[in-house]
C-alpha positions in Angstrom: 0.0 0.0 0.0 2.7 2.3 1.0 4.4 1.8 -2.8 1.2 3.1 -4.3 1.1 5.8 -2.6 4.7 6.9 -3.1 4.2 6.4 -7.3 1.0 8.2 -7.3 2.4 11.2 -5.2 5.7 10.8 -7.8 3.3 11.3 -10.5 1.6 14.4 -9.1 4.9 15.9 -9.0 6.0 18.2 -12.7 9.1 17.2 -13.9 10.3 20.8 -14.3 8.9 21.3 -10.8 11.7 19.0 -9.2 14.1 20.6 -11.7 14.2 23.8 -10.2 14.1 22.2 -6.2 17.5 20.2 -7.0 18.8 23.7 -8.8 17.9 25.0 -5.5 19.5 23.0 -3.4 22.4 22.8 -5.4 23.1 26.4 -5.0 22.3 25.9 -1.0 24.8 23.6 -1.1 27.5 26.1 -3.0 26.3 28.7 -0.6 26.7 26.9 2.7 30.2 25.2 1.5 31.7 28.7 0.8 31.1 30.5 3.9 32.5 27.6 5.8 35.6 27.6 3.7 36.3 31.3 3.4 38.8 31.0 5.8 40.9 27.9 4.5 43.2 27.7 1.5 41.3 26.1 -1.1 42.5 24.8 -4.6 40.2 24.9 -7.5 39.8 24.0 -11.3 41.6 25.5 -13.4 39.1 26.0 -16.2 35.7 26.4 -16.1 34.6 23.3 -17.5 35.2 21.7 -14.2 32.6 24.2 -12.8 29.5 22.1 -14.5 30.3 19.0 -12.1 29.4 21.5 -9.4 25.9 23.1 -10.5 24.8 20.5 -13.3 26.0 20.5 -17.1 23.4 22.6 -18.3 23.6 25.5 -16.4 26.3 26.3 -18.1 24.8 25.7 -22.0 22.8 28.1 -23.6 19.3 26.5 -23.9 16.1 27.3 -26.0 13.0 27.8 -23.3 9.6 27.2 -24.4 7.0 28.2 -20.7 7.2 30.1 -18.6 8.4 27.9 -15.7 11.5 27.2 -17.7 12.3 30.7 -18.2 11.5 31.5 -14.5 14.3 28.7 -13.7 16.8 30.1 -16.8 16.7 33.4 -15.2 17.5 32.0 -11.7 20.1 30.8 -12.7 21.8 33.2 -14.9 21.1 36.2 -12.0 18.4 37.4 -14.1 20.4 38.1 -17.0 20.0 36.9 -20.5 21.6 33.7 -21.7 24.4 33.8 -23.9 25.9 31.6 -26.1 28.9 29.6 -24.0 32.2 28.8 -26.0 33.3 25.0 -27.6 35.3 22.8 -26.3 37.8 24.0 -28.4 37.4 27.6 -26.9 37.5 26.3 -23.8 40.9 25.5 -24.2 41.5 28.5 -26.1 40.6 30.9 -22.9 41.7 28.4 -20.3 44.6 30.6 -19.2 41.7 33.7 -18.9 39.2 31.7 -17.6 37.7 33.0 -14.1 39.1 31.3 -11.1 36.2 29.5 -9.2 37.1 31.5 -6.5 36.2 34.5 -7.5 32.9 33.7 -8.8 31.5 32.1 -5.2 33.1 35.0 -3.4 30.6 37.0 -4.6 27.4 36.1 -4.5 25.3 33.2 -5.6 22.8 35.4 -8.0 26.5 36.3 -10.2 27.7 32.8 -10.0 27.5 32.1 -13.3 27.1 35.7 -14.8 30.5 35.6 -15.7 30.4 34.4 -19.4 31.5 35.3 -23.2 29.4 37.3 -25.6 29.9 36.3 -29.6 30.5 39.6 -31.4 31.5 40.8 -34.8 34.6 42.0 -35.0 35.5 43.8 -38.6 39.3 43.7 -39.6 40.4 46.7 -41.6 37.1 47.5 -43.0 37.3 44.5 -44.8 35.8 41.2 -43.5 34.2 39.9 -40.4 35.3 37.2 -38.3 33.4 35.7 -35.7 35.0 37.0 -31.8 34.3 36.7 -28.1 33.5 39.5 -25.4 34.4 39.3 -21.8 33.6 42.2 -19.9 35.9 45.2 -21.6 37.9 41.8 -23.6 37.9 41.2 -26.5 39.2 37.7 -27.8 40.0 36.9 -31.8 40.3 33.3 -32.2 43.8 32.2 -32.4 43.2 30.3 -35.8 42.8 33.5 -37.1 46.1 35.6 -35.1 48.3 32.8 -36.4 47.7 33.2 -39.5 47.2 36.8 -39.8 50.4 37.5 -38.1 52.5 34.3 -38.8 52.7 33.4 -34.7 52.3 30.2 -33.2 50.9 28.6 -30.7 49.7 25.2 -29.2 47.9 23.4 -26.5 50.2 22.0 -24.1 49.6 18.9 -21.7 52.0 19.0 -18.8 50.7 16.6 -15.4 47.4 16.7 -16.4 47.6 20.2 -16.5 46.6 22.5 -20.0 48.2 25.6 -21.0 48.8 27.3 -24.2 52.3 28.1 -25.7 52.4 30.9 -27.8 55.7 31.8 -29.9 56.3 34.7 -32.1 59.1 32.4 -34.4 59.4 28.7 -34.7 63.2 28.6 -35.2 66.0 28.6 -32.8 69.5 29.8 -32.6 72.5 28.0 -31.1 75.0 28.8 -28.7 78.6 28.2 -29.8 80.7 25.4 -28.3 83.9 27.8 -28.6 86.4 29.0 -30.9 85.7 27.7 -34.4 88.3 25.6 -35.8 88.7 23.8 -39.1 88.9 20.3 -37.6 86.1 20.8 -35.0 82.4 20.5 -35.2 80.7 22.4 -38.5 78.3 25.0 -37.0 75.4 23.1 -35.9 75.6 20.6 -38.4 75.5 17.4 -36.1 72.1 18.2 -35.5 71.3 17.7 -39.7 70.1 14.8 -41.3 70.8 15.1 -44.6 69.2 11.7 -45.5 66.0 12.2 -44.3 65.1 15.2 -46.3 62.1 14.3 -48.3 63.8 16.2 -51.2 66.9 13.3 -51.0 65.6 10.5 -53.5 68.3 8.0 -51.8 71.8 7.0 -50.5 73.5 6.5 -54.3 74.3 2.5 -54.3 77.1 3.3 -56.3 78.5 6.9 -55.0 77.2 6.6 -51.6 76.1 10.3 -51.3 72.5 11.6 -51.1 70.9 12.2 -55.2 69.3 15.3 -54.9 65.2 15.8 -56.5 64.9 19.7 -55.2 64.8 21.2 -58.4 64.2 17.8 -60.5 62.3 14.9 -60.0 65.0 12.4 -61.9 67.9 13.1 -59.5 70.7 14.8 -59.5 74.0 15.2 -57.3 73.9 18.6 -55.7 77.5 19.4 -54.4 76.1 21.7 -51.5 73.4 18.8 -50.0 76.5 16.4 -50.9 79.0 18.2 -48.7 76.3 19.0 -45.7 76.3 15.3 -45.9 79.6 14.9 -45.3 80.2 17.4 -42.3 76.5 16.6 -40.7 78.3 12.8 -40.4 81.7 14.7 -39.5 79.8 17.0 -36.7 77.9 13.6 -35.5 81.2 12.0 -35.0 82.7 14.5 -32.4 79.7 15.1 -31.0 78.1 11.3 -30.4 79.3 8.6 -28.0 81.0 5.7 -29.6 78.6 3.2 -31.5 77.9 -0.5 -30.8 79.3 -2.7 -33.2 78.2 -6.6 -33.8 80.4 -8.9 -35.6 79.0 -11.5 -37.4 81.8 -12.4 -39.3 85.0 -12.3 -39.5 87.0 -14.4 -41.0 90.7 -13.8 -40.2 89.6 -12.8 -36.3 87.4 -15.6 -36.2 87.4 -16.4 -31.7 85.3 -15.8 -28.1 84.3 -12.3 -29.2 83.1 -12.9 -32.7 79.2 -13.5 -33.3 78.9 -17.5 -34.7 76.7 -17.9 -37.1 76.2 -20.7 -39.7 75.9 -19.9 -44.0 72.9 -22.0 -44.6 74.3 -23.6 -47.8 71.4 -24.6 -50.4 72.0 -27.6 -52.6 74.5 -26.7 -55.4 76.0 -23.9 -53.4 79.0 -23.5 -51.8 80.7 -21.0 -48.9 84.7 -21.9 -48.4 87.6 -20.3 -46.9 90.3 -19.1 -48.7 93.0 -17.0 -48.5 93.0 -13.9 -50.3 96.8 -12.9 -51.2 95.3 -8.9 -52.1 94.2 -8.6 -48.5 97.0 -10.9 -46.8 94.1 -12.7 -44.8 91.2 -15.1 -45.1 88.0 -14.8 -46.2 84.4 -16.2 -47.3 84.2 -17.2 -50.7 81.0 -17.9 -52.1 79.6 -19.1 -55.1 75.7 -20.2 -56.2 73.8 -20.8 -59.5 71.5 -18.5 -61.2 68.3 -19.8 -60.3 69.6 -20.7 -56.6 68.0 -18.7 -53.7 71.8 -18.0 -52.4 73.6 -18.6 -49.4 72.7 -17.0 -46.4 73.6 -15.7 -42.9 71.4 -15.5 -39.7 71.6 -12.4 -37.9 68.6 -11.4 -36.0 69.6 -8.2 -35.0 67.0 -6.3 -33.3 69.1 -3.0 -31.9 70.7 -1.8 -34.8 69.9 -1.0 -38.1 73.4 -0.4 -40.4 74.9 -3.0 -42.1 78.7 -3.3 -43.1 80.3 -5.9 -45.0 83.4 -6.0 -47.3 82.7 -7.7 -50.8 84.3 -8.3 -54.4 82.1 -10.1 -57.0 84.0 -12.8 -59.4 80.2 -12.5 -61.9 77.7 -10.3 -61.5 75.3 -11.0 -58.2 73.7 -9.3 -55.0 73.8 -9.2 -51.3 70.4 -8.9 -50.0 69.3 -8.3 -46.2 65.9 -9.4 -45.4 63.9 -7.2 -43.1 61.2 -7.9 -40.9 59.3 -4.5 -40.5 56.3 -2.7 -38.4 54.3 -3.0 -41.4 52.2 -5.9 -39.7 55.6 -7.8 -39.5 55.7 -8.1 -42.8 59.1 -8.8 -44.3 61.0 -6.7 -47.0 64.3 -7.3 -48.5 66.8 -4.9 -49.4 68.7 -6.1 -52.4 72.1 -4.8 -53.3 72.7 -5.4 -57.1 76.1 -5.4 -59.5 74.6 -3.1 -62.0 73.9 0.6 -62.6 70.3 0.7 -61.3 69.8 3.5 -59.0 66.6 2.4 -56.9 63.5 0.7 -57.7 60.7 -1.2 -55.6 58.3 -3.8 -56.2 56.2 -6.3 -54.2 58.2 -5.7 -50.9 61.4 -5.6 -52.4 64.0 -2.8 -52.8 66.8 -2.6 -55.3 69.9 -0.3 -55.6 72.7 -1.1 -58.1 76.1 -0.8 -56.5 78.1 -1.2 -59.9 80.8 -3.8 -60.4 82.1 -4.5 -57.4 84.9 -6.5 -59.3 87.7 -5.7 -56.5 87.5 -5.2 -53.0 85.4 -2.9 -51.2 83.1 -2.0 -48.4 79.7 -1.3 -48.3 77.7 0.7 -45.4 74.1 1.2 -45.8 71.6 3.0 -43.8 68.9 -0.2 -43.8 66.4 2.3 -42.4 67.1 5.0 -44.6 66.8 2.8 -47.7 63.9 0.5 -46.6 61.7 4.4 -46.4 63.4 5.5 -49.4 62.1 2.5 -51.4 58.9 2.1 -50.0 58.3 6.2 -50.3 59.7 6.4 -53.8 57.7 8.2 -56.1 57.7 9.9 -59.0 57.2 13.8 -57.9 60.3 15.7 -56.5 59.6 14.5 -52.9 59.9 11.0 -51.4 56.3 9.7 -50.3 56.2 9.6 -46.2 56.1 6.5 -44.7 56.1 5.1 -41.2 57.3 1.6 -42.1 60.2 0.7 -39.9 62.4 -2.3 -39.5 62.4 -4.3 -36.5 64.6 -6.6 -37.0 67.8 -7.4 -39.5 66.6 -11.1 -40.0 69.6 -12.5 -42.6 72.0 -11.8 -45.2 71.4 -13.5 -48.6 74.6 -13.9 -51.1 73.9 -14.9 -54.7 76.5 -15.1 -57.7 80.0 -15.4 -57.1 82.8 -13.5 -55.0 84.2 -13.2 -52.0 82.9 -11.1 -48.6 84.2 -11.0 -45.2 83.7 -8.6 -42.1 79.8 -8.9 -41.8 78.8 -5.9 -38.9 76.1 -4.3 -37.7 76.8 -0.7 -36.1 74.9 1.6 -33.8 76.0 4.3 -36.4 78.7 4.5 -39.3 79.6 9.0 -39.5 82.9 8.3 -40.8 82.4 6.2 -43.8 79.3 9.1 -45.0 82.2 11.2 -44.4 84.4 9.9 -46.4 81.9 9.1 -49.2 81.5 13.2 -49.2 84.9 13.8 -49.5 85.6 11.5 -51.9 83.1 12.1 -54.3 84.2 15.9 -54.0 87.4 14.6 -54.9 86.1 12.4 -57.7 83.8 15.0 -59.7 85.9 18.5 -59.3 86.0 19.7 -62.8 89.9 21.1 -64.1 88.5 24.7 -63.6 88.2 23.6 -59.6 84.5 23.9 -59.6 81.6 21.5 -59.1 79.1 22.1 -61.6 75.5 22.1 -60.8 73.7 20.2 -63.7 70.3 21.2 -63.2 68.6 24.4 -64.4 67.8 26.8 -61.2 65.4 29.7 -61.9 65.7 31.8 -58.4 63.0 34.2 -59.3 61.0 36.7 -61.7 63.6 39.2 -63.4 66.4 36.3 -63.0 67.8 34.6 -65.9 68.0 31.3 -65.0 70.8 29.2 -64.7 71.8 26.7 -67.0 72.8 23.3 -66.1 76.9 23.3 -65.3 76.8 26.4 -62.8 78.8 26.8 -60.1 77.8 28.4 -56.6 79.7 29.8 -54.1 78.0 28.1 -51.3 78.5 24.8 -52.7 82.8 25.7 -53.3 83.0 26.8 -49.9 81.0 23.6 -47.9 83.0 21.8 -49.9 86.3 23.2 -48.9 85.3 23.1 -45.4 84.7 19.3 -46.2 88.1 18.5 -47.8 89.7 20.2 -45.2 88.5 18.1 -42.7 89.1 15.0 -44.2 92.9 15.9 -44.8 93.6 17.3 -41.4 92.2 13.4 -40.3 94.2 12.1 -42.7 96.9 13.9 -43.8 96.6 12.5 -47.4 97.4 16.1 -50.0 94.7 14.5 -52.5 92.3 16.5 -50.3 93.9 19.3 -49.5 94.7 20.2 -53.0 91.0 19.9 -54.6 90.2 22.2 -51.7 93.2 24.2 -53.0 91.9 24.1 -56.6 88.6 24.7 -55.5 89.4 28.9 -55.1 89.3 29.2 -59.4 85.4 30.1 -59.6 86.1 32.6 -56.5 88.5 34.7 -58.8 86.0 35.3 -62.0 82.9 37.1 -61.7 79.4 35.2 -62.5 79.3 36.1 -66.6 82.7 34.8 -66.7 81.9 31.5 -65.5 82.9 32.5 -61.8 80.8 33.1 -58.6 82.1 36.7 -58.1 80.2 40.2 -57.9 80.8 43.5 -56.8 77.8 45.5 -55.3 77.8 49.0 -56.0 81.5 48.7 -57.6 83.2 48.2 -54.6 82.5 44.9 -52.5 83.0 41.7 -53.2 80.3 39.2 -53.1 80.9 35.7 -53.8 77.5 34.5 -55.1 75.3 30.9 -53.7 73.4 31.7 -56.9 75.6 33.5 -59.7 72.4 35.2 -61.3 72.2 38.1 -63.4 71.7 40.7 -62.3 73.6 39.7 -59.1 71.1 38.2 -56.4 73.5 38.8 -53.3 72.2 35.6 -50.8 73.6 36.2 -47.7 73.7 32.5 -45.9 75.5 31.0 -49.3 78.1 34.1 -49.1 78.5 33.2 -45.2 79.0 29.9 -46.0 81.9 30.5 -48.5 83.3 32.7 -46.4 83.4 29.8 -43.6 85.1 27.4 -46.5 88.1 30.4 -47.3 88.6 30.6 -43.6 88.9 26.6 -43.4 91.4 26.6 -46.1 93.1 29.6 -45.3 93.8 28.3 -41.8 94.6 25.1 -42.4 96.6 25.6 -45.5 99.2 27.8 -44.2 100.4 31.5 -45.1 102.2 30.2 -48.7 100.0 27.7 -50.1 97.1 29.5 -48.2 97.3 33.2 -49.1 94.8 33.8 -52.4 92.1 32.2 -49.6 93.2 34.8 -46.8 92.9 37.5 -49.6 90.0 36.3 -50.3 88.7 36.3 -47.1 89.7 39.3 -46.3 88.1 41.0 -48.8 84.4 39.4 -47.8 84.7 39.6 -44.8 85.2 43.4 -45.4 81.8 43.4 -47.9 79.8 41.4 -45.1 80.7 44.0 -42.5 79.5 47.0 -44.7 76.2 45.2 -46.2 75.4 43.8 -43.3 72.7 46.7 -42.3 71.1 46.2 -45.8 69.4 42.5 -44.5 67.9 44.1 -41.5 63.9 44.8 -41.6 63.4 46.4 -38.6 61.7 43.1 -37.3 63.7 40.1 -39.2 66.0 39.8 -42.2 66.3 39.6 -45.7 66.9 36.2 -47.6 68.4 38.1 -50.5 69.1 41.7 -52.0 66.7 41.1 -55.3 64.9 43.9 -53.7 67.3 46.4 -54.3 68.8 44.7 -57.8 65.1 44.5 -59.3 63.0 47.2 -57.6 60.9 44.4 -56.4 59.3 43.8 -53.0 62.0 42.3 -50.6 62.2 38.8 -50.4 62.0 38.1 -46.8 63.8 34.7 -44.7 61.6 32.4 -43.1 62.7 32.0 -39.6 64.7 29.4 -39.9 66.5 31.2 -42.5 66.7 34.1 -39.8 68.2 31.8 -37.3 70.6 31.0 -39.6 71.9 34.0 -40.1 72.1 34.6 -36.5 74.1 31.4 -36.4 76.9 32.3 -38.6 77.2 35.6 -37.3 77.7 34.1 -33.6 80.6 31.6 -35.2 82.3 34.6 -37.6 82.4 36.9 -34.0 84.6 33.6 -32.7 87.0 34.1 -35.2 86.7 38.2 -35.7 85.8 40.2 -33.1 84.5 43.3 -34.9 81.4 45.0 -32.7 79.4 44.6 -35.8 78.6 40.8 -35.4 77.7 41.0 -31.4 75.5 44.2 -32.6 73.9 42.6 -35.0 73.1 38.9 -33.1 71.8 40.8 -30.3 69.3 43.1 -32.5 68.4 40.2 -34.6 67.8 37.7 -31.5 65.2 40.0 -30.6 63.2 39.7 -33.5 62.3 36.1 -32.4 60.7 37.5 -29.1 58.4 40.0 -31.0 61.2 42.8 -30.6 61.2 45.7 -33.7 63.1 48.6 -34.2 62.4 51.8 -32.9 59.5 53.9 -35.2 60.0 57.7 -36.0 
């Protein structure tokens, strides 16, 4: 009988009625709690999203009312003000840093407790458009979608202990501080932090040349001498900078004992793996030997740590080594096959090739297995390599097919010095007998250019180049290097229409051009960057053999000093002087261009201590922040 009565009295009772009794007692509740912690510390949410678990989730929402009852209860609880509109989530986060405290609002009095809200307003930018804005009070709040964009800023949401905040930059580049004293033999800038490889604009490691084939201006592939030598000294830098790398043997013939890896050949029928000795190399090694249609010998290495493979090899007929991969991609596996012709890269059905050449006398190859297993699997036919996430997770075997002999199997943590040496060698290799690399791609740098035909040479490219070489004969002390770096001042001497990277700006400074344009185009980080390569040579070459580099040097480092004021905007710098050359609009650097600039100038004030450097990396630092020169 009593359970009747209860759901009959129940059903007496309106719905909205007990809405606004638990909206009562809620704020009771808020009331009472308050004035008996007014005296206490308390900590409360830090946005306001937290303050719907304390007076129900749709007090806060703005709500379509359609009696009178529900308006009587609306205006409760707004404090007898109109509704408005509350932000998204998204602009929740937005204004989480401007959000009212909690604090605040209960201090005041339970008819304002939630009167503290955002208005949506037009807001009309200059007398153009209207975007969509919020008002707080005597604030007024642009979304940030629209700031970052309009002003080049940026900014994210930020997660740090369960706490949100937002970070807002004015640049997204940074500058480095110097380790010391530049010096020819020590770390290039901040080049160990490069990754030459990786560049989306790198096609792939060359099988045969070992250096990155360039697609920036051409989707075929070419060998760009300035990505080749920032190779080289981003491997260099890596090496002085990095701890020693881990090494795994697998084998080794001649040093076969306790410390070597043992591993079996798994030997199909009708193949063969034998020692011999080899009378070249005074030592033992493999030799190996299968039939065409064999699936070759192999070796089990099941290397899960590291990803570079090393292994010395010289092919009697044509053949392969092959390293099979088991990847990320659903632990699929992919093979990596490294072929005696001239192929450059291909892929099909989970299988990469790259043609090594010949191979007909003894040599070593180091490969990047993750580097080429993305550069495969990415390759396309456009000027940038596809992104891919595929990784390897294990090196699973080595496969040998045809005949030859190999010995000194390894996997390494990392392998700098032989991408080192690959730069410096090539360098070597491909110098032409006016002491220039050429550049055999056509470069247009911009409207009112003419552009370059293929077989230009650029200053930047000469001077990384020379900064390369010198390294590499100051490890080894062989004068092969040291004389291409030598050679490599020709193209410095003539001026751009005469087949030389030289110009003069306003017929009096010397400028030694990263794009030898006409007119003259004036890029500062390529001049920098030459002048870095002359002070390399000039240094390590000695007053004799090095004095047209010191003169050289001089003489830019004289120009730099001077122009310097004309890359300065007030509020960043200048990419190039085309501005001035063409009566264009300037052509401003993107901030990591900026940074750039700030980098070289902080190594150049190592080596010179003219005011002018420290003057201008202070002034320029402070562009990042927001800073701007003084107005009239």
């Amino acid at each position: 009988m009593y359970d009747v009565n209860m759901r009959c009295l129940a059903a007496r009772v309106n719905y909205k009625t007990l809405i606004i009794i638990c909206a009562l007692f809620t704020l009771v509740t808020v009331l009472l709690w308050n004035k008996c912690s007014s005296d206490k510390a308390i900590h409360f949410p830090r946005h306001l999203s937290h303050l719907e678990n304390l007076v129900g989730k749709g007090a806060l929402e703005k709500r379509e009312f359609d009696s009178e009852d529900d308006n009587d209860l609306a205006n409760l609880l707004r404090g007898g003000k109109p509704a408005a509109k509350q932000p998204s989530a998204d602009a929740f986060h937005q204004e989480q840093q401007r959000a009212p405290p909690v604090a605040s609002i209960l201090n005041n009095n339970a008819n304002k407790l939630l009167s503290i809200k955002y208005e949506e307003m037009d807001c009309l930018i200059n007398d153009d458009y209207t975007i969509k804005g919020r008002k707080e009070g005597n604030e007024v709040y642009l979304p940030f979608n629209w700031i970052e964009k309009y002003f080049e800023v940026y900014g994210k949401i930020a997660q740090y202990d369960g706490y949100e905040r937002f970070e807002f930059s004015h640049s997204y580049s940074k500058v480095y501080t110097p380790r010391g004293t530049y010096r020819p033999d020590g770390v290039f800038m901040s080049f160990e932090g490069y990754n030459v490889e990786v560049r989306d604009r790198v096609k792939c490691i060359s099988g045969i040349e070992g250096v990155p084939l360039s697609t920036q201006w051409g989707p075929q592939g070419y060998f760009y001498p300035i990505q080749i030598a920032q190779y080289g000294l981003s491997h260099y830098s890596k090496n002085l900078t990095e701890k020693p790398p881990h090494a795994e043997v697998y084998e080794d013939v001649e040093k076969r004992d306790k410390s070597t890896k043992q591993t079996d050949w798994m030997v199909p029928k009708g193949c063969t793996v034998s020692t011999v000795f080899d009378k070249t190399r005074s030592s033992n090694v493999n030799q190996f030997a299968t039939p065409e249609s064999s699936e070759g010998v192999s070796l089990l290495l099941g290397n899960t740590k590291d990803f570079i493979i090393s292994f010395e090899i010289k092919f009697s007929t044509n053949g392969s080594v092959s390293v099979v991969l088991e990847t990320t991609e659903k632990n699929q596996l992919f093979t990596i096959h490294y072929v005696t012709n001239s192929q450059l890269i291909a892929f099909k059905d989970k299988a990469i090739y790259y043609g090594i050449g010949p191979r007909t006398s003894w040599s070593t190859i180091t490969r990047d297995l993750v580097t080429d297993l993305k550069k495969g699997v990415g390759l396309s036919n456009t000027k940038a390599v596809k992104q891919t996430k595929i990784m390897p997770k294990k090196v699973v075997r080595l496969v040998a097919k045809g005949k030859g002999f190999i010995d000194n199997i390894t996997i390494v943590t990392t392998a700098h010095m032989p991408a080192f040496f690959a730069a410096s060698d090539w360098l070597v290799r491909n110098q032409d007998d006016k002491g220039g690399w050429p550049i055999m791609v056509t470069r247009k740098l911009g409207e009112g250019f003419k552009s370059l035909e293929p077989g230009w040479y650029s200053a930047m490219a000469q001077g990384q180049a020379m900064s390369t070489l010198v390294r590499a004969y100051l490890l080894t002390r062989e004068q092969v290097y040291l004389n291409s770096a030598l050679r490599a001042i020709m193209p410095f001497t003539l001026k751009s229409e005469d087949h030389g990277v030289k110009a003069v700006f306003m017929n009096k400074y010397d400028w030694y051009e990263e794009y030898p344009t006409a007119p003259s185009s004036f890029v500062l980080n390529g001049f920098i960057y030459s002048l870095l390569g002359l002070y390399d040579l000039k240094e390590t070459a000695g007053d004799k053999l090095g004095q047209e580099a010191k003169k050289l040097y001089d003489r830019g480092m004289d120009s730099l000093k001077a122009m310097l004021p004309l890359f300065d905007t007030g509020s960043g710098t200048i990419y190039d002087l085309r501005h001035f050359m063409l009566g264009t609009a300037p052509n401003l650097a993107r901030w990591d261009y900026h940074t750039t600039h700030i980098n070289q100038l902080q190594l150049l004030s190592t080596v010179d201590d003219a005011p002018v450097f420290k003057e201008f990396v202070k002034r320029w630092k402070s562009y990042l922040k927001g800073g701007r020169a003084k107005h009239n």
